[in-house]
C-alpha positions as CSV (number, residue, x, y, z in Angstrom):
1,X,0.0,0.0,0.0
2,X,3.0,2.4,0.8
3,X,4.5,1.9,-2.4
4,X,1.1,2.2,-4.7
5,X,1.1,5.4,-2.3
6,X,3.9,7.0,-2.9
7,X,3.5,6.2,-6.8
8,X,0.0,7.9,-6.7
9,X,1.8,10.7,-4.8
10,X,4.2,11.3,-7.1
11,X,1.9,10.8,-10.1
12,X,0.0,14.1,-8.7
13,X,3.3,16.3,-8.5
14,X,4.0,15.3,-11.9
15,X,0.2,16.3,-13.1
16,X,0.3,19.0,-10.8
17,X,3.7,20.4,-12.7
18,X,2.3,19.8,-16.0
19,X,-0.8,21.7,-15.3
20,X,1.4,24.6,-13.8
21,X,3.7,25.0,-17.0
22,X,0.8,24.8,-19.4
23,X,-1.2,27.7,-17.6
24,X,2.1,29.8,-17.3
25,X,2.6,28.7,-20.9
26,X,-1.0,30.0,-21.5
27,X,-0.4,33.1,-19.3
28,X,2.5,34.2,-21.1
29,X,0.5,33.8,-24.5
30,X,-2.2,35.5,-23.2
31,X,0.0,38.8,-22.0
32,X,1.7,38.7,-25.5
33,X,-1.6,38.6,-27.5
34,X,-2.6,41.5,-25.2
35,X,0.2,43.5,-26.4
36,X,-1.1,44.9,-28.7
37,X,-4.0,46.3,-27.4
38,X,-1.7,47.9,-24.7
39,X,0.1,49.1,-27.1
40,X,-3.2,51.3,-29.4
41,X,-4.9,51.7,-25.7
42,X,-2.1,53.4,-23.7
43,X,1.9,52.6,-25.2
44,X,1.0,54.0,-28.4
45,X,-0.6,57.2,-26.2
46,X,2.4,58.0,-24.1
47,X,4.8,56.9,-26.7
48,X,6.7,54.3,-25.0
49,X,5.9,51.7,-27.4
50,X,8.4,51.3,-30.3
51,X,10.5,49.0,-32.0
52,X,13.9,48.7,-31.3
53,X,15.2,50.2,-34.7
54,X,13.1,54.0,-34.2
55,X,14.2,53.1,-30.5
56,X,17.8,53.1,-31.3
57,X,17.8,56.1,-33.9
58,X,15.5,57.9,-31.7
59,X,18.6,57.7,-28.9
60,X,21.5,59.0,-31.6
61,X,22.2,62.4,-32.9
62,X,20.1,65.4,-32.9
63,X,16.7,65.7,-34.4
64,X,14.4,68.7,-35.1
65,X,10.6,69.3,-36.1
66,X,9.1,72.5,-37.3
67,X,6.3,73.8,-35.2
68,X,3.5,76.5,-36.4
69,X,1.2,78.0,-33.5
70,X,-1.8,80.0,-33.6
71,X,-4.3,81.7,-31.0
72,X,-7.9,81.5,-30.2
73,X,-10.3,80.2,-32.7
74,X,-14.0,82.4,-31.8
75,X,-16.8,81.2,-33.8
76,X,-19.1,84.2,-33.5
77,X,-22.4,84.7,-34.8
78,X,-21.0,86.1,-37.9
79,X,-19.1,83.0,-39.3
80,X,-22.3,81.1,-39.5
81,X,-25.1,83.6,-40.3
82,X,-25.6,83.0,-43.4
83,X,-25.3,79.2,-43.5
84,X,-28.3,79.5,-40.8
85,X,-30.1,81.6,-43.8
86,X,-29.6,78.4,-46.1
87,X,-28.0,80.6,-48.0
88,X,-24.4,79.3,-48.0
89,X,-23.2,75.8,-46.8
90,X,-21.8,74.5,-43.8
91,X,-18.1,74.2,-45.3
92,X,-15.0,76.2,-43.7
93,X,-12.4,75.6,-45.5
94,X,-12.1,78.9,-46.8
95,X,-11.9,80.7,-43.3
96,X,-7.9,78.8,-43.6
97,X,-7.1,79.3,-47.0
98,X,-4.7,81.7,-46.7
99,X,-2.9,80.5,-43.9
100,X,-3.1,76.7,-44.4
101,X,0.6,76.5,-46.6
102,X,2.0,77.3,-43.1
103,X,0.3,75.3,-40.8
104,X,0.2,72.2,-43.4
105,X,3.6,72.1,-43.6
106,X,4.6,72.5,-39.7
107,X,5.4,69.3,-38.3
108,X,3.6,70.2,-35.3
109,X,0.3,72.8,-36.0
110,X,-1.0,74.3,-32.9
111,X,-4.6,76.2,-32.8
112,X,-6.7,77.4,-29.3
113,X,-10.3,75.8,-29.4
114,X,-11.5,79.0,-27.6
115,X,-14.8,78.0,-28.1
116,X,-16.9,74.7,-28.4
117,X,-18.3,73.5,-32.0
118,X,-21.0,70.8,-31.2
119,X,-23.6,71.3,-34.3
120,X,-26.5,72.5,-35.3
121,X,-28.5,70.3,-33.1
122,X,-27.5,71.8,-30.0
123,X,-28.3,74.7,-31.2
124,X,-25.8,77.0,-32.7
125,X,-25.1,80.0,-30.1
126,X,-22.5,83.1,-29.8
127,X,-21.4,85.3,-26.8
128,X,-21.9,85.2,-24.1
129,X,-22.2,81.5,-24.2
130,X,-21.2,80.1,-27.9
131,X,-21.6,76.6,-29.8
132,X,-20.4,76.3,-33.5
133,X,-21.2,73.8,-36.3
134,X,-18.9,70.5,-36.1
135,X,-17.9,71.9,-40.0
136,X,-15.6,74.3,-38.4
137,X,-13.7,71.3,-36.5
138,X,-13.3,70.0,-40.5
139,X,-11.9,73.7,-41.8
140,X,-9.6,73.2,-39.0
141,X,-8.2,69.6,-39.8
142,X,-8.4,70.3,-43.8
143,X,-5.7,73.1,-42.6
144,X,-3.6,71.0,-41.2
145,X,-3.6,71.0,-37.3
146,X,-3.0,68.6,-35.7
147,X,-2.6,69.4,-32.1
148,X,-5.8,71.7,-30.7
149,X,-5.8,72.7,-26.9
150,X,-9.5,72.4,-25.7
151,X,-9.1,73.7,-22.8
152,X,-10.8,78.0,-22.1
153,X,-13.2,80.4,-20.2
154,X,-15.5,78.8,-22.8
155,X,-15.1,75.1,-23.6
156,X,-18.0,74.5,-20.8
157,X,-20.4,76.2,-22.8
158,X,-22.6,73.5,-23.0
159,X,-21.2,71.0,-20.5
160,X,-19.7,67.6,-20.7
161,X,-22.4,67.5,-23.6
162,X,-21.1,69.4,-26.1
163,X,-17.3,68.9,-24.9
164,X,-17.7,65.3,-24.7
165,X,-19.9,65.5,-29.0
166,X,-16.7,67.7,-29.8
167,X,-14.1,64.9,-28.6
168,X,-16.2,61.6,-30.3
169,X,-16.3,64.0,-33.2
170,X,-12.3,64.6,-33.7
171,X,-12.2,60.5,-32.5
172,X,-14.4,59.6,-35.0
173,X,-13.2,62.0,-37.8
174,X,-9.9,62.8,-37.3
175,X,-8.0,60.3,-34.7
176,X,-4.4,62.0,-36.0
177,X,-5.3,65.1,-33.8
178,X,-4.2,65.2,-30.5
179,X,-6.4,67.2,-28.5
180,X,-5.1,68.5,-25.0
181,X,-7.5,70.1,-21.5
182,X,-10.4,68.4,-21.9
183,X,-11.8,64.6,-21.3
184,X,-13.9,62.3,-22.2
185,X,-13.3,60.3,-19.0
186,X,-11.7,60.5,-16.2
187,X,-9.7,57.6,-16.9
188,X,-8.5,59.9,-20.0
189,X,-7.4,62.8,-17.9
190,X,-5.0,60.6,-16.6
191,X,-2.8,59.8,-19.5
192,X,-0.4,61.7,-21.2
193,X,-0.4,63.3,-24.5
194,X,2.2,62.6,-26.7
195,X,3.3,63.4,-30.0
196,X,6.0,61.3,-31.9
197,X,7.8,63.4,-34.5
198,X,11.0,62.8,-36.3
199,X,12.1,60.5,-33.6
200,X,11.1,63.1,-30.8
201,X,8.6,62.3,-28.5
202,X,6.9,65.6,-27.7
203,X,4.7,65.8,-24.4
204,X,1.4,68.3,-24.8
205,X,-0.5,70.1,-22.2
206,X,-3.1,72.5,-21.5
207,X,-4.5,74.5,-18.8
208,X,-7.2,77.6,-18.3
209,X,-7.2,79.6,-14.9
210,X,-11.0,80.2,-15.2
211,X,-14.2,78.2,-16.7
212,X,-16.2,81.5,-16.9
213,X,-19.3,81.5,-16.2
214,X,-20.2,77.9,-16.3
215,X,-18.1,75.9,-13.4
216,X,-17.1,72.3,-13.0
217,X,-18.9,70.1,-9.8
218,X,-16.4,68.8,-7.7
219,X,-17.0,65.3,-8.9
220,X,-16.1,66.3,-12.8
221,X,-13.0,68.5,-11.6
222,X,-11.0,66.3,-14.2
223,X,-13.0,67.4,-17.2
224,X,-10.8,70.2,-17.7
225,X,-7.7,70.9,-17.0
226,X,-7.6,73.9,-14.6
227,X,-4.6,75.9,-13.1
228,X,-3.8,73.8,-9.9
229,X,0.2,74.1,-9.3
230,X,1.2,71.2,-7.5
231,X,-1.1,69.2,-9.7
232,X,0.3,70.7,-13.1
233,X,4.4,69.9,-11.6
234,X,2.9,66.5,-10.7
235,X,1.2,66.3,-14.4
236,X,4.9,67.7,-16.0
237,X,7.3,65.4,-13.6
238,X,5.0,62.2,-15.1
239,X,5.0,64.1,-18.7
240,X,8.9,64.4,-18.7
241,X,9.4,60.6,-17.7
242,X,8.0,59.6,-21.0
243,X,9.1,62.9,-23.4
244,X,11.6,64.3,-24.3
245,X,10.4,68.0,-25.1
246,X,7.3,69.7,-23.4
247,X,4.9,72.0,-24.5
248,X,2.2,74.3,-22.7
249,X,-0.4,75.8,-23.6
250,X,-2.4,78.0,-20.8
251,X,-5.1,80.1,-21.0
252,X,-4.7,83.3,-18.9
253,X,-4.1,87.2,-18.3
254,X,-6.6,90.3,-19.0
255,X,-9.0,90.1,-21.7
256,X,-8.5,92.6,-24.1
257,X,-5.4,93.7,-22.3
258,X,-1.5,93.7,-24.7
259,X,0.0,93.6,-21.3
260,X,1.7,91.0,-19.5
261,X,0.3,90.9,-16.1
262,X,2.1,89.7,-12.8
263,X,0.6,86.6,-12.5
264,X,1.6,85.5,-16.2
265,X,5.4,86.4,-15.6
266,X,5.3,84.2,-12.4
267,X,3.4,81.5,-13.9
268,X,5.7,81.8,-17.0
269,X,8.8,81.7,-14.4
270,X,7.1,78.3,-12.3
271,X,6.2,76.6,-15.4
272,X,10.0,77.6,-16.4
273,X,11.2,75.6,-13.3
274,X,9.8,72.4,-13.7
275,X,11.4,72.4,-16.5
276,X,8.2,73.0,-19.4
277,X,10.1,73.7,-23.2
278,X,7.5,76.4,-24.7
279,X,4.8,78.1,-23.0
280,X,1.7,78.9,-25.6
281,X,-0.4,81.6,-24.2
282,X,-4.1,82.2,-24.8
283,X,-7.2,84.2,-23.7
284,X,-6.7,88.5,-23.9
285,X,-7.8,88.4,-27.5
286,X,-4.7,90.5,-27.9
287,X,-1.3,89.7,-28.4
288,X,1.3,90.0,-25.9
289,X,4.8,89.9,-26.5
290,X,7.4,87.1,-26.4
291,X,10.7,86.3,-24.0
292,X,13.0,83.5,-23.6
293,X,13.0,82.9,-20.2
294,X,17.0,81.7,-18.7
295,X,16.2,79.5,-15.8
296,X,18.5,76.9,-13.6
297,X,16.7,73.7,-15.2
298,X,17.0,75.4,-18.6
299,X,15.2,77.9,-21.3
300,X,11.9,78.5,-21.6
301,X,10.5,79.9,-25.4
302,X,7.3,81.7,-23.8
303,X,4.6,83.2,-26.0
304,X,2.2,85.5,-23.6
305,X,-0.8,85.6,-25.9
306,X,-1.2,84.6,-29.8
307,X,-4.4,86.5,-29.9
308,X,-7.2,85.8,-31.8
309,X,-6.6,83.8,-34.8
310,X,-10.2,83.5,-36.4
311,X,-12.9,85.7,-35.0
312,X,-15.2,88.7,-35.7
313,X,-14.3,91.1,-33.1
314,X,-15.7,94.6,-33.1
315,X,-12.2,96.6,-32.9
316,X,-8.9,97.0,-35.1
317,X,-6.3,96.0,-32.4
318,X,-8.7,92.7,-31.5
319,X,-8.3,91.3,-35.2
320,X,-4.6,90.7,-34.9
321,X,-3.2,87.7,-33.8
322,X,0.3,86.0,-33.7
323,X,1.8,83.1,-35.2
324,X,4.3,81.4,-32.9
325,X,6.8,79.9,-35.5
326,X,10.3,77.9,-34.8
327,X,12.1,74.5,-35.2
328,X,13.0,72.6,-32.4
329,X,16.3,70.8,-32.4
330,X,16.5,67.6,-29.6
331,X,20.0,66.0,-28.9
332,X,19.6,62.5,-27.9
333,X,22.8,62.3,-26.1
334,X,22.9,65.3,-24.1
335,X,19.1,65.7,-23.6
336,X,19.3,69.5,-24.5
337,X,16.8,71.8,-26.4
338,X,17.5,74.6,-28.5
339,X,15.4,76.5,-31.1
340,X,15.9,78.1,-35.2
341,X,14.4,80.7,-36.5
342,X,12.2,81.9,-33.9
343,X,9.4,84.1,-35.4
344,X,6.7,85.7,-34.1
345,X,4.3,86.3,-37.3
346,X,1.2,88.5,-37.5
347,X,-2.0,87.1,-38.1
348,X,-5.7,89.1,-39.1
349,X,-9.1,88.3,-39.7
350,X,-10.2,89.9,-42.5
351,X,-13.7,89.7,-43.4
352,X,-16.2,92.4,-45.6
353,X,-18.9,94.2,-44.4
354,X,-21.7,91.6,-44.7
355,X,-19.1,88.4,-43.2
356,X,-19.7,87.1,-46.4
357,X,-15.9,86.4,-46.9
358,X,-13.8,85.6,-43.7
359,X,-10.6,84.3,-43.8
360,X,-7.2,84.1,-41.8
361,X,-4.4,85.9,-43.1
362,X,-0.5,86.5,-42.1
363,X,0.8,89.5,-42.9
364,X,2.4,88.2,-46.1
365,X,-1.0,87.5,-47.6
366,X,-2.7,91.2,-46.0
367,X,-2.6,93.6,-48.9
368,X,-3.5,97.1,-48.9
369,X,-5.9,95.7,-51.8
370,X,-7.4,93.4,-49.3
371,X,-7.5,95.4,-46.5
372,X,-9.2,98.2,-48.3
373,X,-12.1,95.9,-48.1
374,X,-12.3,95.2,-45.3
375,X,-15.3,95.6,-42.8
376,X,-12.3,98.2,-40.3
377,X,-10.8,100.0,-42.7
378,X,-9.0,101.5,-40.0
379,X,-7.2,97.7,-39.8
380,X,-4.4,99.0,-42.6
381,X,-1.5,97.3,-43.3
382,X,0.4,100.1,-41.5
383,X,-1.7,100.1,-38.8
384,X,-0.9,96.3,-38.2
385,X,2.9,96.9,-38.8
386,X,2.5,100.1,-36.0
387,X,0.6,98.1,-33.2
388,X,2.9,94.8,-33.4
389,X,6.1,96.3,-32.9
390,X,4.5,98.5,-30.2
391,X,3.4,95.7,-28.5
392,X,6.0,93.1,-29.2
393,X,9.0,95.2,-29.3
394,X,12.3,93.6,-30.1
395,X,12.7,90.5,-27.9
396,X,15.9,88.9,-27.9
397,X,16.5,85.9,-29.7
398,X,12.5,85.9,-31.4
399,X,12.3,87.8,-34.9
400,X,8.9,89.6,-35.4
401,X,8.2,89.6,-38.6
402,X,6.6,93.3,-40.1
403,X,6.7,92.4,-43.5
């Protein structure tokens, strides 16, 4: 009995380590088929993901991407009046034409969501509390952004409705732009936004000090991505673990204000610290001049305000905007940052009389032939030319262009 025992005894160990090295077997299968799914649902999102040949290039030599940024995007009234006559269709592509060869050929194209476009069926709605028609998102894409901050006094128009139509809609429609201060969950506001680009992995933020008129309950806090400072050096320590270059973009200062208040320059000056690349500024619906800030964790390349882009302000000064415009060089080896051809370029909204042509312009494309059309025709050419360098000055190391 003690031997038929002891061979029934060891007969189970045997099974028992047999059944233990197929399910490990199985577990390991398992993890690698789910590899992939890790890799579209989060790898692929903070851009840890790659294979060993972009890896190793990726780790070599210096590398640089071109970068185009713009200012707030304000779908007033005017833009869609008369497509809500039915007398002109729902199709934006215009509004960019004349700006589009620069911000389709930036490897990075930056643009300010100031305010939400969730569709007709929401009803479409201007100040004080605005929603445009989804078509605007499609101007914007056909022009080549693809990296939109979401994130303004204004994005909570309509609530986690219309934020929450405007994210399925860029998900849906176009998944290649990375959209940055709002979420769709709060599982998304967790996870970091990266953009992979010539072998640099670029880490994107966005933040707004005020939701305007329409707040956030404490249990949706993470629907948009508010000033908070230890959260923000939290949200940049976990961004820089998994980038190599980081870029702001923060809604603040005075509304209708060129100048650069206190609380900007010692934002600018924190954000410098913990060790942020370029600062984007939105909100004033001015613009505000530019500064490389010299800190002990390295340069900052801040932008105050870029203005408004695309809007149909009331006043001269209110239609210009800037266009933030460098390349960005990243060395591998020593992990350092420096910039080209810094340029800050002037950008207005010209439109006639009756809106029934709007468009973007630099001030390349604004001719005294154009602007003689234009609804201001106190909003010259010269009178551009005047008010940016009075504003902007001559801030070292950023050319602003006047011609």
């Amino acid at each position: 009995m003690n031997q038929e025992y002891r061979t029934k005894k060891v007969f189970r160990i045997i099974l028992s380590c047999m059944i233990g090295v197929a399910l490990t077997i199985g577990a390991i299968f398992g993890i690698y088929r789910l590899i992939p799914i890790l890799n579209e649902h989060f790898f692929a999102k903070v851009g840890l993901f790659q294979s060993e040949e972009k890896d190793e290039a990726r780790k070599k030599g210096t590398s640089s991407f071109s970068f185009v940024g713009v200012g707030n995007n304000i779908v007033h009234g005017a833009v869609y009046y008369w497509q809500e006559l039915g007398q002109a269709a729902y199709d934006y592509d215009a509004l960019y034409s004349l700006t589009s060869e620069y911000t389709e050929t930036a490897d990075i194209s930056f643009i300010n969501a100031e305010t939400i476009c969730a569709g007709t069926e929401y009803g479409l709605a201007s100040y004080p509390t605005f929603n445009g028609p989804v078509q605007i998102l499609d101007g914007i894409a056909n022009a080549g952004f693809n990296w939109m901050a979401m994130c303004s006094d204004h994005i909570n128009d309509l609530g986690d409705e219309g934020i929450d139509t405007q994210i399925n809609y860029l998900s849906d429609h176009y998944p290649h732009i990375t959209y940055t201060g709002s979420h769709l969950t709060e599982e998304d506001s967790r996870l970091m936004n990266i953009i992979n680009v010539n072998g640099i992995r670029v880490g994107v933020q966005s933040y707004t000090y005020n939701l305007g008129i329409h707040s956030l309950t404490d249990d949706k806090a993470w629907k948009i991505n508010t000033v908070d400072r230890m959260k923000i050096e939290d949200e940049i320590e976990d961004l820089k673990l998994v980038s190599d270059v980081q870029i702001v973009s923060i809604h603040w200062g005075n509304e209708y204000s060129a100048d650069v208040t206190d609380e900007q320059e010692e934002m600018a000056r924190f954000l410098n610290e913990i060790g942020v690349d370029v600062i984007l500024g939105t909100h004033p619906h001015s613009i505000e001049t530019a500064e490389i800030i010299h800190g002990d964790e390295g340069d900052t390349l801040c932008f105050y305000s870029l203005g408004d882009f695309m809007s149909c302000q009331d006043q001269e000064n209110r239609l210009i905007g800037g266009m933030a415009s460098f390349t960005m060089n990243y060395n591998h080896d020593t992990k350092e940052v420096s910039w080209d051809n810094v340029q800050f370029i002037p950008t207005i909204t010209y439109f006639d009389a009756w809106f029934r042509t709007i468009r973007t312009t630099t001030i390349h494309e604004y001719t005294a032939s154009l602007a003689a059309s234009h609804c201001y025709p106190g909003a010259t050419p010269e009178y551009v030319r005047e008010y940016v360098q009075a504003v902007m000055g001559e801030p070292e190391g950023i050319e602003v262009v006047l011609e």
